[in-house]
mmCIF file of the N, C-alpha and C atoms, coordinates in Angstrom:
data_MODEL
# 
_entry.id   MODEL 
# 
loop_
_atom_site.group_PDB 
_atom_site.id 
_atom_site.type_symbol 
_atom_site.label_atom_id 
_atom_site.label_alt_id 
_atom_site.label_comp_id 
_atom_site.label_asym_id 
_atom_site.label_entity_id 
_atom_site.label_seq_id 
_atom_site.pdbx_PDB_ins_code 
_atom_site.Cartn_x 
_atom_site.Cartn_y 
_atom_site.Cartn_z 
_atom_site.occupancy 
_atom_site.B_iso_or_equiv 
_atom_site.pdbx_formal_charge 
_atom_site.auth_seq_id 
_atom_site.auth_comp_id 
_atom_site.auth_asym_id 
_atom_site.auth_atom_id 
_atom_site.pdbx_PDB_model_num 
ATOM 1   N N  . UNK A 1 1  ? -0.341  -15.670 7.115  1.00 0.00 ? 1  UNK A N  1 
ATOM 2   C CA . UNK A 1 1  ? -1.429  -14.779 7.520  1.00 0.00 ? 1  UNK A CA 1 
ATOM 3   C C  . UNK A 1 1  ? -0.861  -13.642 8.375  1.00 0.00 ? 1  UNK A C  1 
ATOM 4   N N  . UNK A 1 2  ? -1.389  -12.358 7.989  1.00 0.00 ? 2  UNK A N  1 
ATOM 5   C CA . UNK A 1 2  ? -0.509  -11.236 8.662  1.00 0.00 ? 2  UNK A CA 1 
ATOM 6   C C  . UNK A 1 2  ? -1.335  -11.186 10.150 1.00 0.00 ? 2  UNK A C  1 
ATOM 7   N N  . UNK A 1 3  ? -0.777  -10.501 11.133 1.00 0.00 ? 3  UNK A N  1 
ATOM 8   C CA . UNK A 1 3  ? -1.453  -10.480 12.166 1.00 0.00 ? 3  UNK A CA 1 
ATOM 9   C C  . UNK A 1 3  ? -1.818  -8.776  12.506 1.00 0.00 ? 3  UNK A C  1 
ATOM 10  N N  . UNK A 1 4  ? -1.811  -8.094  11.560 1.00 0.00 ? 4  UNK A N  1 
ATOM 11  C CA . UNK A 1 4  ? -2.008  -6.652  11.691 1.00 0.00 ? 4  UNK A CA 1 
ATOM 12  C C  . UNK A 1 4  ? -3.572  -6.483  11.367 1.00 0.00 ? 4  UNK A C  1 
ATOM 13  N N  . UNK A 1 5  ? -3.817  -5.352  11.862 1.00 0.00 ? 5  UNK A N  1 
ATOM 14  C CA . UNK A 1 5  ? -5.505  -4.811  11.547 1.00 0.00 ? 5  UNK A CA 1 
ATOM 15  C C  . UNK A 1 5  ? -5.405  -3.091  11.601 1.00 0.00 ? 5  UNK A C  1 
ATOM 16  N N  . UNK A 1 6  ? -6.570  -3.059  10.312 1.00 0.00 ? 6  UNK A N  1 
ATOM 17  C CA . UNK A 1 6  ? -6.912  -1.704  10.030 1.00 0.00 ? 6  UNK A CA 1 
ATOM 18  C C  . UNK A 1 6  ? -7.906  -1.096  10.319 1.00 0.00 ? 6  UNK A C  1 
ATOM 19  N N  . UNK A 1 7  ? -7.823  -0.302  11.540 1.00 0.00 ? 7  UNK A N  1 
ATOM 20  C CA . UNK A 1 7  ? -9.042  0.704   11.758 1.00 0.00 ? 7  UNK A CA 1 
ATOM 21  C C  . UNK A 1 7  ? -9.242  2.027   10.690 1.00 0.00 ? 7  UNK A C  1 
ATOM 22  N N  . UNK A 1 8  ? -10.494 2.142   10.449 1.00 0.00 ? 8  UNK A N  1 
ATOM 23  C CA . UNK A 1 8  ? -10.941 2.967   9.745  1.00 0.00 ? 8  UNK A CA 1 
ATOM 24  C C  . UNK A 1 8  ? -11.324 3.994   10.562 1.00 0.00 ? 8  UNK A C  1 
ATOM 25  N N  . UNK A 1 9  ? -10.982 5.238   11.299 1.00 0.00 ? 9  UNK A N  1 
ATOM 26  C CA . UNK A 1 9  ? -11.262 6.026   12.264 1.00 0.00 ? 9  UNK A CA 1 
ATOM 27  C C  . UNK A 1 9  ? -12.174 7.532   11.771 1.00 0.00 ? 9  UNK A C  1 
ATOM 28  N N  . UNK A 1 10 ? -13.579 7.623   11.498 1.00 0.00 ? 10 UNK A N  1 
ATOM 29  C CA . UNK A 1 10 ? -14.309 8.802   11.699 1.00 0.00 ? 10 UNK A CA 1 
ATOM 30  C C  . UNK A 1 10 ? -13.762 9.669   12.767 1.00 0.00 ? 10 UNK A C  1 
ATOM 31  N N  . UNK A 1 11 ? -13.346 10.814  12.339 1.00 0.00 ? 11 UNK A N  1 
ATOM 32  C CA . UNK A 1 11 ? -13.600 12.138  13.139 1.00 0.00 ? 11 UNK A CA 1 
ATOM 33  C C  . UNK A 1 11 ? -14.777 12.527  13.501 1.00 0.00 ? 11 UNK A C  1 
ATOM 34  N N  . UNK A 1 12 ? -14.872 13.200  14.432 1.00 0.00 ? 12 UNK A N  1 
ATOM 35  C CA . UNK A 1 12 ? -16.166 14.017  14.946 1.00 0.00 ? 12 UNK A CA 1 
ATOM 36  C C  . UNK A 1 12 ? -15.792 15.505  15.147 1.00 0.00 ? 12 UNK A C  1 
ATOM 37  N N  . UNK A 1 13 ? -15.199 16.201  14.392 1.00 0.00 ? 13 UNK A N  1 
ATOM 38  C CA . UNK A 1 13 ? -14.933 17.821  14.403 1.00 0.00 ? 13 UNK A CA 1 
ATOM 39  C C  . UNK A 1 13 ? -13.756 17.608  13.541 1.00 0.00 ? 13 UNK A C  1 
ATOM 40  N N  . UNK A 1 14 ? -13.299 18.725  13.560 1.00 0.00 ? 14 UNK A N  1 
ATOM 41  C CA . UNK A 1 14 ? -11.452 19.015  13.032 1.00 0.00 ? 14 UNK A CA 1 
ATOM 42  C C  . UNK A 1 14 ? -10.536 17.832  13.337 1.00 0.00 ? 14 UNK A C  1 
ATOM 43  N N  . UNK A 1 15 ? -10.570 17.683  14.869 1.00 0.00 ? 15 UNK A N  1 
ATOM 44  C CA . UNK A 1 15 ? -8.955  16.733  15.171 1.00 0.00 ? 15 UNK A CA 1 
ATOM 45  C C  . UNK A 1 15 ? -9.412  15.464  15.716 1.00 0.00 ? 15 UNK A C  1 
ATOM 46  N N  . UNK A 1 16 ? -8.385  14.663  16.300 1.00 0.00 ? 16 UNK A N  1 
ATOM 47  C CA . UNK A 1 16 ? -8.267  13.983  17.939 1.00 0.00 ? 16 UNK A CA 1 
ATOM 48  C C  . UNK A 1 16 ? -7.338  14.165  18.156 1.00 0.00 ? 16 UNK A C  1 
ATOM 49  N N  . UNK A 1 17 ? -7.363  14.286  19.429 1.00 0.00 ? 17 UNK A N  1 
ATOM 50  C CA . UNK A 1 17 ? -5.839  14.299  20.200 1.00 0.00 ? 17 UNK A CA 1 
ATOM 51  C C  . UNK A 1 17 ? -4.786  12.734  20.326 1.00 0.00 ? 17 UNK A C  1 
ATOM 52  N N  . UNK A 1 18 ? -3.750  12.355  19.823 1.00 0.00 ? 18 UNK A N  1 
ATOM 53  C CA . UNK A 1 18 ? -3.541  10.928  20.242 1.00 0.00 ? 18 UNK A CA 1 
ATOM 54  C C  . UNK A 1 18 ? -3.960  10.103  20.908 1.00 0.00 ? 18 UNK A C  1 
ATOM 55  N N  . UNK A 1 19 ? -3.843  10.680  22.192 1.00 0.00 ? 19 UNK A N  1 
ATOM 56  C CA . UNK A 1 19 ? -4.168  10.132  23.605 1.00 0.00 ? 19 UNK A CA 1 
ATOM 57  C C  . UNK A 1 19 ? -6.039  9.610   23.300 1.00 0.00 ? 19 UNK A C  1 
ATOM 58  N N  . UNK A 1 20 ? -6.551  10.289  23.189 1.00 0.00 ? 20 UNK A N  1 
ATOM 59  C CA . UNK A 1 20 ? -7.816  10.273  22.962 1.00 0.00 ? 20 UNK A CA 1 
ATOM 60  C C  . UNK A 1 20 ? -8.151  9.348   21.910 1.00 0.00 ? 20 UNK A C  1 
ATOM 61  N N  . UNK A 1 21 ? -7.919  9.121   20.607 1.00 0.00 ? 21 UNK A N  1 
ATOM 62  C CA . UNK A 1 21 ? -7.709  8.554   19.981 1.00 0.00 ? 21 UNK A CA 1 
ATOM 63  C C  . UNK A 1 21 ? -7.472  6.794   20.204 1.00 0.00 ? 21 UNK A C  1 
ATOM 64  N N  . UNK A 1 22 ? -6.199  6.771   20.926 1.00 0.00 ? 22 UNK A N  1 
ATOM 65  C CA . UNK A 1 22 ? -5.915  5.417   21.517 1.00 0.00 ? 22 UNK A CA 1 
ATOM 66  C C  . UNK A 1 22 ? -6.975  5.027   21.886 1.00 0.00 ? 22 UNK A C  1 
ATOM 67  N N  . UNK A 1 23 ? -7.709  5.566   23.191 1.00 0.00 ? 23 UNK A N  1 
ATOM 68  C CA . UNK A 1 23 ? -8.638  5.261   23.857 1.00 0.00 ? 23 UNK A CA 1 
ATOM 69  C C  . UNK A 1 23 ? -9.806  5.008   23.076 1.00 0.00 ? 23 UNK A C  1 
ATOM 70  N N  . UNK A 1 24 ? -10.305 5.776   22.465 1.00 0.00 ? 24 UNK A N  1 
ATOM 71  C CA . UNK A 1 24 ? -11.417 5.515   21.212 1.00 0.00 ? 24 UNK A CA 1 
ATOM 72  C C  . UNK A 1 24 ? -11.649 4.667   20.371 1.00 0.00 ? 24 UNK A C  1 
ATOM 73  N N  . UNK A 1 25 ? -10.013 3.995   20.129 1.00 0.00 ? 25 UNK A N  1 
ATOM 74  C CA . UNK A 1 25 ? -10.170 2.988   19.244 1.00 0.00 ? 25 UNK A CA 1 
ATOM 75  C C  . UNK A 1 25 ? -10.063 1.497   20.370 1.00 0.00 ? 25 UNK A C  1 
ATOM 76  N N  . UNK A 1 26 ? -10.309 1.588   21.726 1.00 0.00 ? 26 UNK A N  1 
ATOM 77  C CA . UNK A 1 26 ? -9.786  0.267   22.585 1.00 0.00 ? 26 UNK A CA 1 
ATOM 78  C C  . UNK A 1 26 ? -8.489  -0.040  22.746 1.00 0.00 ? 26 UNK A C  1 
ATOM 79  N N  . UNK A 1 27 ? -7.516  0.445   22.640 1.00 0.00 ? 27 UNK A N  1 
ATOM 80  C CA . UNK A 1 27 ? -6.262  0.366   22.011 1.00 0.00 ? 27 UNK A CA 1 
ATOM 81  C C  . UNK A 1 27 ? -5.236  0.281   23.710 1.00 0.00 ? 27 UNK A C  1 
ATOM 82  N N  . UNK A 1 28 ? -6.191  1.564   24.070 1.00 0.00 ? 28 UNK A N  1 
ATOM 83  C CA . UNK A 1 28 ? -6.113  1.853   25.324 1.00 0.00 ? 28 UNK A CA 1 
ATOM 84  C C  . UNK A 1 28 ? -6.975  1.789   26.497 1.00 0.00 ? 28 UNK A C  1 
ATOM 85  N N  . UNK A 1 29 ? -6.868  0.930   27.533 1.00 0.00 ? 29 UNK A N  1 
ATOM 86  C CA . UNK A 1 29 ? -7.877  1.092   28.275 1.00 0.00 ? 29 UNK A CA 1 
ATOM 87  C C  . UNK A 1 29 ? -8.073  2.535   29.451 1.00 0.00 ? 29 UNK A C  1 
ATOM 88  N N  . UNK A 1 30 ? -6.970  3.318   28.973 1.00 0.00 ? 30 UNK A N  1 
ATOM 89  C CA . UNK A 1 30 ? -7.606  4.599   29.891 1.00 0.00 ? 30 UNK A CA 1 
ATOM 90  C C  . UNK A 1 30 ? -6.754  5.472   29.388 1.00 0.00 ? 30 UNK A C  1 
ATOM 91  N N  . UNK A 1 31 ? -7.231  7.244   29.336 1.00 0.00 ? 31 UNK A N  1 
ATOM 92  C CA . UNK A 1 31 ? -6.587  8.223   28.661 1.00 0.00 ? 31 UNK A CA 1 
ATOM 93  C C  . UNK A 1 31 ? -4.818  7.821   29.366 1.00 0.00 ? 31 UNK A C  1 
ATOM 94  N N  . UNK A 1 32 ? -4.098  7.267   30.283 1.00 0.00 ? 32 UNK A N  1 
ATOM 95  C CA . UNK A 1 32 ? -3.475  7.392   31.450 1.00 0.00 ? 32 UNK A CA 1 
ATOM 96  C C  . UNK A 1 32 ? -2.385  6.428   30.612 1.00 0.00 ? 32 UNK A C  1 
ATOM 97  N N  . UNK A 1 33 ? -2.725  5.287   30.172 1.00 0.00 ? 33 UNK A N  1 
ATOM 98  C CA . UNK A 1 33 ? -2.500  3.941   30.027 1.00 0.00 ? 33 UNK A CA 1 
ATOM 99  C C  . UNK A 1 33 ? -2.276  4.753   28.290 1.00 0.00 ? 33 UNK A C  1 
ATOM 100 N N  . UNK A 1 34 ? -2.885  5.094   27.265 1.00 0.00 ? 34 UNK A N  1 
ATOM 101 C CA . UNK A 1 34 ? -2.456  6.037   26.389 1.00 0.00 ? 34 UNK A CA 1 
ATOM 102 C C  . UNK A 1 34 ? -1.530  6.845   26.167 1.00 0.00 ? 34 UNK A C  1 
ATOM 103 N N  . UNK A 1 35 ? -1.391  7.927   27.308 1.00 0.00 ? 35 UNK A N  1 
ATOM 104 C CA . UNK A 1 35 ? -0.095  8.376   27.815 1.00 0.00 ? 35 UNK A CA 1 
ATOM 105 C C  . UNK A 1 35 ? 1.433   8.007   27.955 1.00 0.00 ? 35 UNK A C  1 
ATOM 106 N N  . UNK A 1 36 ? 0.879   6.892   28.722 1.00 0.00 ? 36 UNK A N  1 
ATOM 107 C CA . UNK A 1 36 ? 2.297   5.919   28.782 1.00 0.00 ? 36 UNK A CA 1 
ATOM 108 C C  . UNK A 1 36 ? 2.718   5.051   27.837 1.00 0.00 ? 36 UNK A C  1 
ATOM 109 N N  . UNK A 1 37 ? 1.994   4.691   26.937 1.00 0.00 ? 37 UNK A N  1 
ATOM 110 C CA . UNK A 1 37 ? 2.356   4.095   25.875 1.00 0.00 ? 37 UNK A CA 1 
ATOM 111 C C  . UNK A 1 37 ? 3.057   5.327   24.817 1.00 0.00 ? 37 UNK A C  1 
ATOM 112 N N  . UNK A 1 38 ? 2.357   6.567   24.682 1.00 0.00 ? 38 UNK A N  1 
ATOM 113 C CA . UNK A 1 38 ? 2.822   7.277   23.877 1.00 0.00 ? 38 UNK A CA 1 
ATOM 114 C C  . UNK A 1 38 ? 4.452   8.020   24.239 1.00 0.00 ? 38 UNK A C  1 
ATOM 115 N N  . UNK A 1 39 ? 4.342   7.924   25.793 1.00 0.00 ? 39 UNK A N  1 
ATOM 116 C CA . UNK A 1 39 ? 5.677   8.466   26.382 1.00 0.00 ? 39 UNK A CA 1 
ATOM 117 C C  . UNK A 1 39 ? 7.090   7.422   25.774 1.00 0.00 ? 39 UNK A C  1 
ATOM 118 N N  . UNK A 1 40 ? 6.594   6.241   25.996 1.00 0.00 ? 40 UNK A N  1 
ATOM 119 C CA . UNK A 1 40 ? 7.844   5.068   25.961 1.00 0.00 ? 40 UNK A CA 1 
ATOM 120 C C  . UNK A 1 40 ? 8.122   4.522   24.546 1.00 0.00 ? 40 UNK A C  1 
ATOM 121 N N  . UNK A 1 41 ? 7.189   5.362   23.038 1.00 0.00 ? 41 UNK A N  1 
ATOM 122 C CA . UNK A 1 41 ? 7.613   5.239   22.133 1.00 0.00 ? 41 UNK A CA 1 
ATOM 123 C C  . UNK A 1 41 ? 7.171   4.456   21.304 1.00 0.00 ? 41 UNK A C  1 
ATOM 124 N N  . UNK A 1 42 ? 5.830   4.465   21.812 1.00 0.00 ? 42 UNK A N  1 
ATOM 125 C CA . UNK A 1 42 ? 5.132   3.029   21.085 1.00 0.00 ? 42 UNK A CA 1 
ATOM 126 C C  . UNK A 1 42 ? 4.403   3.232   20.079 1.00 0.00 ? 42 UNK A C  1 
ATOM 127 N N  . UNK A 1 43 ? 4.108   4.619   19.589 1.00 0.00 ? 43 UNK A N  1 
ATOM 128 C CA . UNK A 1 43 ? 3.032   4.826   18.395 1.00 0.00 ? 43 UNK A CA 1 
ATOM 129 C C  . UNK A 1 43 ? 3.963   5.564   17.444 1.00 0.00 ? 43 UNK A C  1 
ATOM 130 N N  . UNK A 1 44 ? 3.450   5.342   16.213 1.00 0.00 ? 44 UNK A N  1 
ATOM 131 C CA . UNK A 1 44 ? 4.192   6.118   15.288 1.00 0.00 ? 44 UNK A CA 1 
ATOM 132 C C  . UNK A 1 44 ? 2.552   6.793   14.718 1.00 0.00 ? 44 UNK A C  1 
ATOM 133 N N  . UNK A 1 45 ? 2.751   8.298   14.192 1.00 0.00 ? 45 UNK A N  1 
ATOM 134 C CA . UNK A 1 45 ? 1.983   9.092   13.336 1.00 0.00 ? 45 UNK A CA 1 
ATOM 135 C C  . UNK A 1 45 ? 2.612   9.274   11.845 1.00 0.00 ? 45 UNK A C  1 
ATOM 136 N N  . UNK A 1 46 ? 2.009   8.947   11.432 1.00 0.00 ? 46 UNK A N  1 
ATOM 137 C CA . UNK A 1 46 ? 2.661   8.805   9.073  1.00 0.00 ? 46 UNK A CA 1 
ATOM 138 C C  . UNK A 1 46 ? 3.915   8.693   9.049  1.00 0.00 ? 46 UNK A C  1 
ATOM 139 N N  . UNK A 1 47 ? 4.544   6.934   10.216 1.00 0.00 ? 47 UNK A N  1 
ATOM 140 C CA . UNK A 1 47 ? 5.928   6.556   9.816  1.00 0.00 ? 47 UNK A CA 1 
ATOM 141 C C  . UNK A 1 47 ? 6.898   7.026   11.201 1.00 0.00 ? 47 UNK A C  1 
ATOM 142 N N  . UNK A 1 48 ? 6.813   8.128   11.517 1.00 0.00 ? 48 UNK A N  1 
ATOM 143 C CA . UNK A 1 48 ? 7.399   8.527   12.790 1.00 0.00 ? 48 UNK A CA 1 
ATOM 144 C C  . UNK A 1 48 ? 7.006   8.607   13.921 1.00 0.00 ? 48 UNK A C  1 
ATOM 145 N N  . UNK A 1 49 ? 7.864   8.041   15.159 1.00 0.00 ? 49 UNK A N  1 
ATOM 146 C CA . UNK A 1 49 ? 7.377   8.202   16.246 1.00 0.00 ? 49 UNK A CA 1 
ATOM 147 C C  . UNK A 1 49 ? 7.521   9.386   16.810 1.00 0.00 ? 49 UNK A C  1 
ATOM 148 N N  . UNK A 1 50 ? 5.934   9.328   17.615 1.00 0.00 ? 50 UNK A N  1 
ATOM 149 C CA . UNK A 1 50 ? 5.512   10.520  18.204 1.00 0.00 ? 50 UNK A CA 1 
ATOM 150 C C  . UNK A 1 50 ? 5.219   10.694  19.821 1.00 0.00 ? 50 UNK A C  1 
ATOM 151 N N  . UNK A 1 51 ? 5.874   11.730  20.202 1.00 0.00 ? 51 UNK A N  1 
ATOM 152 C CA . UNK A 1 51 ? 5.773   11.415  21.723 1.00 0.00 ? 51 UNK A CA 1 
ATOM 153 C C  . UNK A 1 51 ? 4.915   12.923  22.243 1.00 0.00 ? 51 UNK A C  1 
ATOM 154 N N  . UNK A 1 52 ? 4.166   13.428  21.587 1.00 0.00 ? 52 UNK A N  1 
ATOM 155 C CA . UNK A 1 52 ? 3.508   14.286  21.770 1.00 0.00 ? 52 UNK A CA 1 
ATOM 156 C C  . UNK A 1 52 ? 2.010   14.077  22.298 1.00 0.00 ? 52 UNK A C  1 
ATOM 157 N N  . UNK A 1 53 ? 1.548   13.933  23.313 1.00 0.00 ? 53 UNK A N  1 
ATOM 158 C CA . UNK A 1 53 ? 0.145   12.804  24.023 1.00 0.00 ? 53 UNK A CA 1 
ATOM 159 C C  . UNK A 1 53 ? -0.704  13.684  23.239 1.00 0.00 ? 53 UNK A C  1 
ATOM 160 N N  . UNK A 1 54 ? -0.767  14.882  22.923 1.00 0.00 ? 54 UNK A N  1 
ATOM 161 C CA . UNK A 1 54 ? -1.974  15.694  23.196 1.00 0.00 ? 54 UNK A CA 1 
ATOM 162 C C  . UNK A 1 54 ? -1.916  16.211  21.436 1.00 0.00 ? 54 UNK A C  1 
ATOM 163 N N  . UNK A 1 55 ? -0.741  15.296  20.481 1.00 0.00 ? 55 UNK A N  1 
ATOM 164 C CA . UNK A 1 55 ? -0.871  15.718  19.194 1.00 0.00 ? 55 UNK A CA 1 
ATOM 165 C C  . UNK A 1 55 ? -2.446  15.567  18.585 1.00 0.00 ? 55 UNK A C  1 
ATOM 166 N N  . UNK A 1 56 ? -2.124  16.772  17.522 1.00 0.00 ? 56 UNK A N  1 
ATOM 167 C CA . UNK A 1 56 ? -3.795  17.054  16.648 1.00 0.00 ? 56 UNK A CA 1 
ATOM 168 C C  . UNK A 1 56 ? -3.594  16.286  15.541 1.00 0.00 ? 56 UNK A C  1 
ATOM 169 N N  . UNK A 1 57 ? -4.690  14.880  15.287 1.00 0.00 ? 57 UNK A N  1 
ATOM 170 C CA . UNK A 1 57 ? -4.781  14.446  14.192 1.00 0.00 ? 57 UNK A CA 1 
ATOM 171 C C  . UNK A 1 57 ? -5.696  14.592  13.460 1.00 0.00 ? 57 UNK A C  1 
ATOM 172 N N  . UNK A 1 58 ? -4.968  14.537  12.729 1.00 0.00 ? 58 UNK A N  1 
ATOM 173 C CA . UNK A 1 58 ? -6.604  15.587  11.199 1.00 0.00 ? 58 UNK A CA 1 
ATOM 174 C C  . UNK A 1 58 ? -6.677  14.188  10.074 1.00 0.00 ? 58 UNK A C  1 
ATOM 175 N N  . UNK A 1 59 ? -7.695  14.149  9.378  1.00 0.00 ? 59 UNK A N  1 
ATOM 176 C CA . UNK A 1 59 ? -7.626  13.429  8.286  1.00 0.00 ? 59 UNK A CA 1 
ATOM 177 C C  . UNK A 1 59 ? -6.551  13.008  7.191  1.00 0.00 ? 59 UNK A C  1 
ATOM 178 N N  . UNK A 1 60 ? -6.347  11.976  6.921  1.00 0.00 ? 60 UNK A N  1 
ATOM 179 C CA . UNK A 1 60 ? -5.360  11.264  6.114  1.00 0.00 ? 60 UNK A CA 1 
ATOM 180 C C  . UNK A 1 60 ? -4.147  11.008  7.104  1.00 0.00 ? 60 UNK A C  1 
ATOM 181 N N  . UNK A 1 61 ? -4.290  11.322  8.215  1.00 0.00 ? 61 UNK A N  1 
ATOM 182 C CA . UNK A 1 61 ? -3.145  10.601  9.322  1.00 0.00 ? 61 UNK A CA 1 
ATOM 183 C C  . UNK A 1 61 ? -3.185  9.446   8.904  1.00 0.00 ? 61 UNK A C  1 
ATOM 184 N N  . UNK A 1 62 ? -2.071  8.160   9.677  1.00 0.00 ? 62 UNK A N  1 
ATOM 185 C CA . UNK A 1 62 ? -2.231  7.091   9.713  1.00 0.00 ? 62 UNK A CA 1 
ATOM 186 C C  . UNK A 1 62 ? -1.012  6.963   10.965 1.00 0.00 ? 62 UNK A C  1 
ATOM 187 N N  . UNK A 1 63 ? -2.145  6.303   12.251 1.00 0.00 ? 63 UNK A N  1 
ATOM 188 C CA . UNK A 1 63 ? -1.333  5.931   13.515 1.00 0.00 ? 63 UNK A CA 1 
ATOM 189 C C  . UNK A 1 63 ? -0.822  4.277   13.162 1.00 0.00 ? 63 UNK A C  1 
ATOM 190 N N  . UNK A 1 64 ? 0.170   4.046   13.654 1.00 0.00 ? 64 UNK A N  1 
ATOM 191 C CA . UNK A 1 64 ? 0.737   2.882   13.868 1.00 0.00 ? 64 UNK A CA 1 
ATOM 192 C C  . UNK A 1 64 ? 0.731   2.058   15.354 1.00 0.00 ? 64 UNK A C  1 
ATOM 193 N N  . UNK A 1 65 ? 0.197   1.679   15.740 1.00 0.00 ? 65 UNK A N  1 
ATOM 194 C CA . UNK A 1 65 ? 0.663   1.251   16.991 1.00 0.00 ? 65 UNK A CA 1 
ATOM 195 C C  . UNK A 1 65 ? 0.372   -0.804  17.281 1.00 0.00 ? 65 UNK A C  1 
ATOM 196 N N  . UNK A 1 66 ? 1.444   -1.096  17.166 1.00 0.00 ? 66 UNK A N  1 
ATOM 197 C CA . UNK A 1 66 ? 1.612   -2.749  17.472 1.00 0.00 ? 66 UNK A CA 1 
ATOM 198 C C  . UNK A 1 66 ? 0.759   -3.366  16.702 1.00 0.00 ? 66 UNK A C  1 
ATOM 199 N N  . UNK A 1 67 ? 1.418   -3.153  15.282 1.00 0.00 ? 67 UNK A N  1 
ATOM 200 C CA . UNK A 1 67 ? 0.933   -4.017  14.263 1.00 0.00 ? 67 UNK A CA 1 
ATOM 201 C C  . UNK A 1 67 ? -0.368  -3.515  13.941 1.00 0.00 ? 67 UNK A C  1 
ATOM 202 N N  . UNK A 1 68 ? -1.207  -2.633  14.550 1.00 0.00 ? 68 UNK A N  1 
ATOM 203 C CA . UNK A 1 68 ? -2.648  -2.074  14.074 1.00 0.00 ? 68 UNK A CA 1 
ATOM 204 C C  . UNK A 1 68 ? -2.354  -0.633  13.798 1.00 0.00 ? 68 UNK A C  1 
ATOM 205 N N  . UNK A 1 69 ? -2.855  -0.229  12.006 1.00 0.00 ? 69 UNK A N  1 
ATOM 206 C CA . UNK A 1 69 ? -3.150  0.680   11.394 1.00 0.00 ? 69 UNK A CA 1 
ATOM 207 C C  . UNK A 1 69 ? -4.424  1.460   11.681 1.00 0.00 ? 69 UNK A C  1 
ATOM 208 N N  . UNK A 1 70 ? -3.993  2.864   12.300 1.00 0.00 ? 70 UNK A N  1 
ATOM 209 C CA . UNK A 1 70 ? -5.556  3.449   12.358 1.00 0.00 ? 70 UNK A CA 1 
ATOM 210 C C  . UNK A 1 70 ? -5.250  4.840   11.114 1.00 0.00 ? 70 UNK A C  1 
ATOM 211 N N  . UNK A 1 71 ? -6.415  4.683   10.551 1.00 0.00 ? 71 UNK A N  1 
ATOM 212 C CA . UNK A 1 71 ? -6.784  5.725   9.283  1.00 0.00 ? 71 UNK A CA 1 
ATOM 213 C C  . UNK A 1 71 ? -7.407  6.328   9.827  1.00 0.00 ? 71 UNK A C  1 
ATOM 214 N N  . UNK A 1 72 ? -7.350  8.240   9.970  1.00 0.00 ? 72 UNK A N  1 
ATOM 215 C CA . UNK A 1 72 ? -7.820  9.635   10.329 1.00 0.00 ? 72 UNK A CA 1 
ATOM 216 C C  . UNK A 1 72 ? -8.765  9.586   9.032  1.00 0.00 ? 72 UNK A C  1 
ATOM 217 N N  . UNK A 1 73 ? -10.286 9.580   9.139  1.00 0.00 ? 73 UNK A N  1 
ATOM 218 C CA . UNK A 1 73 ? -11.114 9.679   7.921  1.00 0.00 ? 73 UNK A CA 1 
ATOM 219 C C  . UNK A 1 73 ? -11.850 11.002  8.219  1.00 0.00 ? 73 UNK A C  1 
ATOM 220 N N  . UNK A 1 74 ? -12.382 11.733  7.314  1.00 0.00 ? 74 UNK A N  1 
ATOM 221 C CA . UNK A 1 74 ? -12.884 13.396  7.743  1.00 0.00 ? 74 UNK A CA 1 
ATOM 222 C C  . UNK A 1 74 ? -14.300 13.102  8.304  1.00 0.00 ? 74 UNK A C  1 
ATOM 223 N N  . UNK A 1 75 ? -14.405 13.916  9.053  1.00 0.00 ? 75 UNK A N  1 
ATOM 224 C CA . UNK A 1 75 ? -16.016 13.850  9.758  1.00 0.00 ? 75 UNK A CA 1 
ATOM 225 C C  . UNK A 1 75 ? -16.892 13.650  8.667  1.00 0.00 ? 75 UNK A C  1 
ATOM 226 N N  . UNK A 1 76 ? -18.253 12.501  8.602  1.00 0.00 ? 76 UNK A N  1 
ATOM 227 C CA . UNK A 1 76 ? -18.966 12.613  7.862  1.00 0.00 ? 76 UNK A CA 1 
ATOM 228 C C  . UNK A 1 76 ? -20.109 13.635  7.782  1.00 0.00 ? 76 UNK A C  1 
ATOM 229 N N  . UNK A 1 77 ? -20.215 14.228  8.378  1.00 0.00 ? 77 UNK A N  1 
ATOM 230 C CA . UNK A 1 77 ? -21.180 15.660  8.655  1.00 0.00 ? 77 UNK A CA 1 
ATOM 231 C C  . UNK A 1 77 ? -20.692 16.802  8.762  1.00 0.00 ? 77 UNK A C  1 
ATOM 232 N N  . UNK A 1 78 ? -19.269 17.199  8.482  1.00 0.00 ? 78 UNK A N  1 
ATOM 233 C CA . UNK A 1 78 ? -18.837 18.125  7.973  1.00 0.00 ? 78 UNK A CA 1 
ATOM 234 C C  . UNK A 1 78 ? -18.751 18.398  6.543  1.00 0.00 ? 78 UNK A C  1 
ATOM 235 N N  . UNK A 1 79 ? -19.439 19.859  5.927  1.00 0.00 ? 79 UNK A N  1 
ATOM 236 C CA . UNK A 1 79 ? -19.665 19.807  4.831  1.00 0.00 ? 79 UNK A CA 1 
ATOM 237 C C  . UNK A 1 79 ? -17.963 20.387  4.419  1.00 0.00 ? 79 UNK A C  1 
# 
């Protein structure tokens, strides 16, 4: 039995910022605690790690972080 999980992540405009992101999905318990995880190398964005806190993720991303997959899905109320 694998121990990984896939979030399915709605946008609400154009982006999220990583940092923000973390936090959104529980991942992180504070924008701060996000930060530091992203500083010390812990998330990858489509395969590579990313140490950019404040990167723009747009649809069809896919974050990696400790065995949980999060999928960038396009805002549903954007036409």
């Amino acid at each position: 039995m694998s121990s990984s999980q896939n979030i399915d992540f709605e946008l609400r405009g154009e982006f999220i910022t990583l940092d923000r992101l973390l936090k959104a999905t529980g991942l992180a318990d504070s924008g701060g605690q996000a930060r530091m995880m992203i500083t010390e190398g812990m998330v990858q964005v489509d395969g590579q790690a990313e140490s950019r806190k404040t990167a723009k993720l747009r649809p069809g991303q896919v974050v990696l972080f400790q065995g949980v997959r999060i999928k960038i899905l396009p805002d549903p109320h954007q036409d």
